[in-house]
Backbone as JSON, one array per atom type, in Angstrom:
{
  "sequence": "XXXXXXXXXXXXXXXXXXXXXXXXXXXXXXXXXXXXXXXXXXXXXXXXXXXXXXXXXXXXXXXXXXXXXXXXXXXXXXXXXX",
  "N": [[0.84, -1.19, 0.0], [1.53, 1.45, 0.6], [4.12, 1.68, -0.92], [2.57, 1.61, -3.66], [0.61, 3.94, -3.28], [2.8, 6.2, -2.46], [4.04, 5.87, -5.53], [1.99, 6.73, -7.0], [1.09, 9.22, -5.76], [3.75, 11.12, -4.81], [4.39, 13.34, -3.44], [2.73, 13.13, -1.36], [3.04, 13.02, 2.54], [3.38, 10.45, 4.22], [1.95, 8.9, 7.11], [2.01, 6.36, 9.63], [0.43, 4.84, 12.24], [0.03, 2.78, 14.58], [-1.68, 1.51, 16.96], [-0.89, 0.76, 21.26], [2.06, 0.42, 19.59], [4.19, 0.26, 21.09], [6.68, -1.72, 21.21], [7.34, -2.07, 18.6], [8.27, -0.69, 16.77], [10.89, -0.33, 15.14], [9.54, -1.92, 13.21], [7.79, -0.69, 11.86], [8.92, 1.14, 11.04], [10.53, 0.27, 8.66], [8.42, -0.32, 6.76], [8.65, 2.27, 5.08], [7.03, 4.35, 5.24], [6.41, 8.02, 5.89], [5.95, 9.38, 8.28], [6.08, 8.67, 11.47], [3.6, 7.63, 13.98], [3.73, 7.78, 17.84], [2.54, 5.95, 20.07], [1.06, 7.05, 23.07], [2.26, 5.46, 25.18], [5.08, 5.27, 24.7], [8.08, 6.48, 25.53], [9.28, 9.6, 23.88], [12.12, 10.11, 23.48], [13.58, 7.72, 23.91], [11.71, 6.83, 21.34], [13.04, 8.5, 19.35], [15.21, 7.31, 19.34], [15.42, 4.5, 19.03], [14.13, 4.68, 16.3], [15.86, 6.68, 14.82], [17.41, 9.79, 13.28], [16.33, 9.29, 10.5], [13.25, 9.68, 9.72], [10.17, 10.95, 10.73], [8.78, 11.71, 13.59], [5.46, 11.97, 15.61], [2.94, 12.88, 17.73], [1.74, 11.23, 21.05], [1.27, 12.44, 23.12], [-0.04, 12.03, 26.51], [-3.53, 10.41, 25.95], [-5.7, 11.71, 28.56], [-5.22, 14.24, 28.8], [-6.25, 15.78, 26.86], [-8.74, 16.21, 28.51], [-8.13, 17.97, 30.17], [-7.34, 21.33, 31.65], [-6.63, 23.7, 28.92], [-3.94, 24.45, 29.35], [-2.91, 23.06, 30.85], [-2.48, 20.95, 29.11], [-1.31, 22.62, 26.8], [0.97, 22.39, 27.91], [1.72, 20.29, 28.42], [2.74, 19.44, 25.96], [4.45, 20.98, 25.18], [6.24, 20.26, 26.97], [6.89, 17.95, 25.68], [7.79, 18.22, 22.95], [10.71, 17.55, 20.76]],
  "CA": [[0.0, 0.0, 0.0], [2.69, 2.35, 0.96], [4.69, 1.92, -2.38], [1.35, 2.53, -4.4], [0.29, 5.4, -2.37], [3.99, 7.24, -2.83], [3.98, 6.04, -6.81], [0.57, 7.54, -7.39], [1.13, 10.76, -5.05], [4.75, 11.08, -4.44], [4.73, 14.73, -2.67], [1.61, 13.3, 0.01], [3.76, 12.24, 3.61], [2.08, 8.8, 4.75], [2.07, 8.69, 8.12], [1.68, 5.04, 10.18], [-0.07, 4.73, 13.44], [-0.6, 1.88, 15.22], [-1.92, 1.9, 19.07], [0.31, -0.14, 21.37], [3.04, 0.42, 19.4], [6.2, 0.57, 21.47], [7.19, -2.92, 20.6], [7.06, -2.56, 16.95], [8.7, 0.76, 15.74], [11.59, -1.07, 13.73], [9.01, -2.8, 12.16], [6.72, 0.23, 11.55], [10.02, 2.4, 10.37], [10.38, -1.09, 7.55], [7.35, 0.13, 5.95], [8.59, 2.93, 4.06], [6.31, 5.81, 5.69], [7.66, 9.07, 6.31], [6.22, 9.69, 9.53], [5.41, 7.14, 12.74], [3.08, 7.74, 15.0], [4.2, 6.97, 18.62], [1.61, 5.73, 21.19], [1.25, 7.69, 24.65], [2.94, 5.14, 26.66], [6.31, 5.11, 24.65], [8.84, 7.7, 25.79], [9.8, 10.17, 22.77], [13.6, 10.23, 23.78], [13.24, 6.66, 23.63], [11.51, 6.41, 20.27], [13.75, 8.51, 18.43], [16.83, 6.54, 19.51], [14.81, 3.57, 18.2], [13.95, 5.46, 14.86], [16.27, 7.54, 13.98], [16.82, 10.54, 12.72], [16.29, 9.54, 9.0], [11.87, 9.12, 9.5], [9.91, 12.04, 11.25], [7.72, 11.17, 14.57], [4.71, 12.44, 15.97], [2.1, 12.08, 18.51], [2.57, 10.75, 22.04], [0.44, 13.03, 24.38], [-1.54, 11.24, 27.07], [-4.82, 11.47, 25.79], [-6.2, 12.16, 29.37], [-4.94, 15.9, 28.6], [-7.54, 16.13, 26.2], [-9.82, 16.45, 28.87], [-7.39, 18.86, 31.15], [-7.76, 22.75, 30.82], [-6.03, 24.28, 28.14], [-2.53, 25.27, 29.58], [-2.21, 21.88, 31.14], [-2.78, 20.3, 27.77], [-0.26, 23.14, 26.59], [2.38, 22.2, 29.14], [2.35, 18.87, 28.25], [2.59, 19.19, 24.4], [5.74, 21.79, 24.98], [7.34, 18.98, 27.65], [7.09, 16.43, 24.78], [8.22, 18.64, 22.03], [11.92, 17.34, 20.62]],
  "C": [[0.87, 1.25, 0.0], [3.17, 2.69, -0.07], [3.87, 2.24, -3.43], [0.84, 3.71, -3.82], [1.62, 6.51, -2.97], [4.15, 6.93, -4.31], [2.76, 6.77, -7.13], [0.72, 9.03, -6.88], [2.49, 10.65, -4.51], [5.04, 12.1, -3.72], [3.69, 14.21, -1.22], [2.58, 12.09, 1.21], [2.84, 11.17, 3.93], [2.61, 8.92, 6.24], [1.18, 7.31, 9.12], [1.05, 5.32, 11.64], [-0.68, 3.35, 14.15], [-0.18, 1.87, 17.38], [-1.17, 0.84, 19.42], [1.34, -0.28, 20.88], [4.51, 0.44, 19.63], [6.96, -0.83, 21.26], [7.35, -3.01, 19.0], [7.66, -1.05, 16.02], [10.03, 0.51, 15.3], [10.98, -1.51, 13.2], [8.21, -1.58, 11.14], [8.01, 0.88, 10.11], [10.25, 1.17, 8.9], [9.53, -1.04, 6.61], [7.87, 1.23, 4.38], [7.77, 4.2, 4.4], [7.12, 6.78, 5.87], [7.39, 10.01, 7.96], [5.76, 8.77, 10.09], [4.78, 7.86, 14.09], [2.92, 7.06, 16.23], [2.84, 6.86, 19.83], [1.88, 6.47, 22.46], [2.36, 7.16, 25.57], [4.51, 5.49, 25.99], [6.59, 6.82, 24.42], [9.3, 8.36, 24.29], [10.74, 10.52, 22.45], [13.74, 8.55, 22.54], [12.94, 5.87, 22.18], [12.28, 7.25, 19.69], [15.19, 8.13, 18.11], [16.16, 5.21, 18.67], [14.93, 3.68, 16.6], [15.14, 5.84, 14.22], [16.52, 8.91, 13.7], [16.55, 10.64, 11.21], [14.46, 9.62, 8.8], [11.13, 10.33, 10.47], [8.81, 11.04, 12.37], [6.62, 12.27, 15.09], [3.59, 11.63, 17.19], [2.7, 12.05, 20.24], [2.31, 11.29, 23.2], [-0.17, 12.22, 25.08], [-2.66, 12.01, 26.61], [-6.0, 12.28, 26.88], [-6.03, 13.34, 29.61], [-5.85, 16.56, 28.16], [-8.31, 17.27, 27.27], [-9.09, 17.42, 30.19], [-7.47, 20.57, 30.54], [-6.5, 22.79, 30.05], [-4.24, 24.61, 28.73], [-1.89, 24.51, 30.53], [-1.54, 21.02, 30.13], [-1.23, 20.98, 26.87], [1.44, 22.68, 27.06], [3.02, 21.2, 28.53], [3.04, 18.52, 27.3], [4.18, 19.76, 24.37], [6.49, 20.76, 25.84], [7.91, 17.98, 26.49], [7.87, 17.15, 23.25], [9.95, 18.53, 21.97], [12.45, 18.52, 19.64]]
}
């Protein structure tokens, strides 16, 4: 899917996501995507020692922020920002 997706639209980033993922991001990065979306629990230090820097990451907030005011939610997003 991946390799048809980037032959058909070669400028559109694909980005992977699968939940539970901290066991599986060499496998994910194997794909061919250009970004990986990292699940809450895994650390974002962590996953880009895993990764790389050749593959872009994203993601990785607890989603229980969601539901936190605004400038908790903020806090958190700027803690996690590499």
């Amino acid at each position: 899917i991946v390799d048809l997706v980037k032959k058909r639209c070669p400028e559109t980033p694909i980005v992977l996501y699968i939940n539970g993922n901290g066991c599986l991001h060499e496998c994910m990065k194997d794909t061919g995507v250009d970004v990986i979306g990292l699940d809450w629990t895994v650390d974002m230090v962590d996953g880009r020692r895993r990764l790389g820097s050749g593959i872009g990451m994203q993601g990785n907030v607890d989603p229980a922020y969601l539901f936190s005011p605004l400038p908790a939610l903020t806090e958190e997003i700027q803690r996690l920002a590499i």
